[in-house]
N, C-alpha and C positions, 0 to 999 in steps of 0.2 A: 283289591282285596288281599292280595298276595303281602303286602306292606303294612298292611292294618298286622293280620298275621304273628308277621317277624318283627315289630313294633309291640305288640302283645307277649312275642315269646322273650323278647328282649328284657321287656318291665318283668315277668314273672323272673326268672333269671338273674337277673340282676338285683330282684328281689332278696330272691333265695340267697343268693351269695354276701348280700348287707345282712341278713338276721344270721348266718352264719359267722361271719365276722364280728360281729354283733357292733355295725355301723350304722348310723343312720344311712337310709336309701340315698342312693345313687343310680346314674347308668354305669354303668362296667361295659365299657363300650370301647377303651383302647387297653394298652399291653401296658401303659403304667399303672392303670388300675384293677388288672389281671392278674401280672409276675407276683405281689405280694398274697395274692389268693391262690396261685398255684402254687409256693416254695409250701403255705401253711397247712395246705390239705396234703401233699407229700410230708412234710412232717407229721403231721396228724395219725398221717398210714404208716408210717415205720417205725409211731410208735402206739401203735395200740396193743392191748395184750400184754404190757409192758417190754415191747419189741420183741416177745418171743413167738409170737404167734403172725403177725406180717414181718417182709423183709421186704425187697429190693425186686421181688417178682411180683408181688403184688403192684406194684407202679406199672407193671408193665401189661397186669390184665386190666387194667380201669384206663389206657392209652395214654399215663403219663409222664409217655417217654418223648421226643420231637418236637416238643408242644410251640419252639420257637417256631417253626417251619410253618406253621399254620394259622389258619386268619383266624380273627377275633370271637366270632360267635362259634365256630366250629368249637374250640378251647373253651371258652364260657360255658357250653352245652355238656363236655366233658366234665368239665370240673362239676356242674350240677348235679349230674348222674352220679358223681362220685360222692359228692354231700351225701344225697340220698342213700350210698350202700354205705357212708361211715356213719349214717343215722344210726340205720338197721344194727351194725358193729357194737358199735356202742350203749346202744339201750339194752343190749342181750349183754353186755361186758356189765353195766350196772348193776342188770337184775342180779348175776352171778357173784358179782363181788358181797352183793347184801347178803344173798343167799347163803355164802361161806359165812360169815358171821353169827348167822341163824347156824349153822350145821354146826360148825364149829363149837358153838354153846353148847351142843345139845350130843356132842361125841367125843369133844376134844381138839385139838389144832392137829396131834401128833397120830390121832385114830385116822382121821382124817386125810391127811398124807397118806399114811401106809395103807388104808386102802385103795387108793388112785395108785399108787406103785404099783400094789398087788395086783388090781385090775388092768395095768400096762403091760405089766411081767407075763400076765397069764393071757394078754392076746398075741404079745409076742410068740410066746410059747406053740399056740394055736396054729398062729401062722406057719412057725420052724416044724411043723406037723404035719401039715397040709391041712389041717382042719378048714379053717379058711384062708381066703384069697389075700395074697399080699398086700394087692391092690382097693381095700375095703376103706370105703369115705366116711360113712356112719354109722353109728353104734347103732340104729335099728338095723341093718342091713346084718350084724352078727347073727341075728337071729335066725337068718337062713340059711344057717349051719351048726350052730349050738344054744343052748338056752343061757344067753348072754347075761339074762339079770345071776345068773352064780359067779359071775366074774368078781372077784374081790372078796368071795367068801360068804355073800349076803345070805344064800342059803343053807349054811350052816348053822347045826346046832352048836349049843355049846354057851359057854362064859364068855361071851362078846359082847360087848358095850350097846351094843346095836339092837342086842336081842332082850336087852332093858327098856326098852322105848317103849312108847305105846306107837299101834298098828301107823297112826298116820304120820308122827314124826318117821318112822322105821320107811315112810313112801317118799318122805320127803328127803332124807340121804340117799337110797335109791336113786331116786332121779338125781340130784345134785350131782354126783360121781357120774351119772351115766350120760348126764352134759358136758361135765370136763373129760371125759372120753372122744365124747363128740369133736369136741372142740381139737382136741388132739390129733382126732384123724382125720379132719380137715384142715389141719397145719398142713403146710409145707415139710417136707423132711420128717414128719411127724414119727416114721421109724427110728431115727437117730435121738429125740429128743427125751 
């Protein structure tokens, strides 16, 4: 039973790593057929985000790192798991990318920017306050210290581009910025950057 099993998780696995690669099936069952699917998923991770957003830690939380030392399904299994969290990476990296282009249209490139600055500047700020914690992952978590949708200015009146919109574009930059936020303080180093 135990061999049916690991002969079942083998084909699925081996699966996943052929439509990844986008090879016809194969077993992926020794190290010559591995090493070119681990260098491409370590490429894959140092450069998404356009490498600003993983680096050289991230190989190190998905077990990247040793992978010679180790037998073959162990590593296959790894690398699967890791398919699967550069799935997740990247279909959230798409949406955003379209997304800018919609926002973009609809406030300008350079509105755009200065408000994500704005909204940077002013949680750093926060921070240098004590308002909130240095330590904060996501931009819902702001909220449990200040009314974080004003970050960037949103709720201001005034001659802002923004406040020309109708209500659901005006929901839809909102969020946009309050993902690249996200995304931000889920980087690495994400204070520095």
């Amino acid at each position: 039973m135990k061999n049916q099993i690991d002969l079942r998780k083998n084909f699925a696995e081996s699966d996943k790593i052929c439509a990844y690669m986008k090879i016809g099936y194969r077993a992926i069952d020794d190290w010559n057929e591995l090493m070119p699917v681990v260098q491409k998923i370590a490429d894959d991770i140092l450069g998404l985000h356009d490498g600003s957003y993983c680096d050289a830690d991230t190989l190190y939380e998905h077990d990247f790192v040793n992978l010679l030392y180790k037998d073959v399904p162990y590593v296959r299994n790894i690398v699967c798991n890791t398919i699967d969290w550069l799935h997740k990476q990247t279909r959230t990296e798409v949406q955003m990318n379209r997304s800018k282009m919609e926002i973009e249209r609809m406030i300008g490139a350079l509105n755009l920017e200065k408000t994500i600055m704005r909204m940077k500047h002013e949680i750093l700020s926060d921070i240098a306050d004590g308002r909130i914690p240095a330590d904060i992952m996501h931009f819902g978590d702001l909220h449990d210290y200040v009314d974080a949708n004003e970050y960037g200015g949103f709720c201001e009146d005034g001659n802002r581009v923004i406040n020309t919109l109708p209500a659901d574009q005006q929901i839809d930059v909102l969020n946009y910025c309050q993902d690249v936020i996200d995304f931000w303080l889920k980087s690495p180093n994400w204070f520095i950057k």
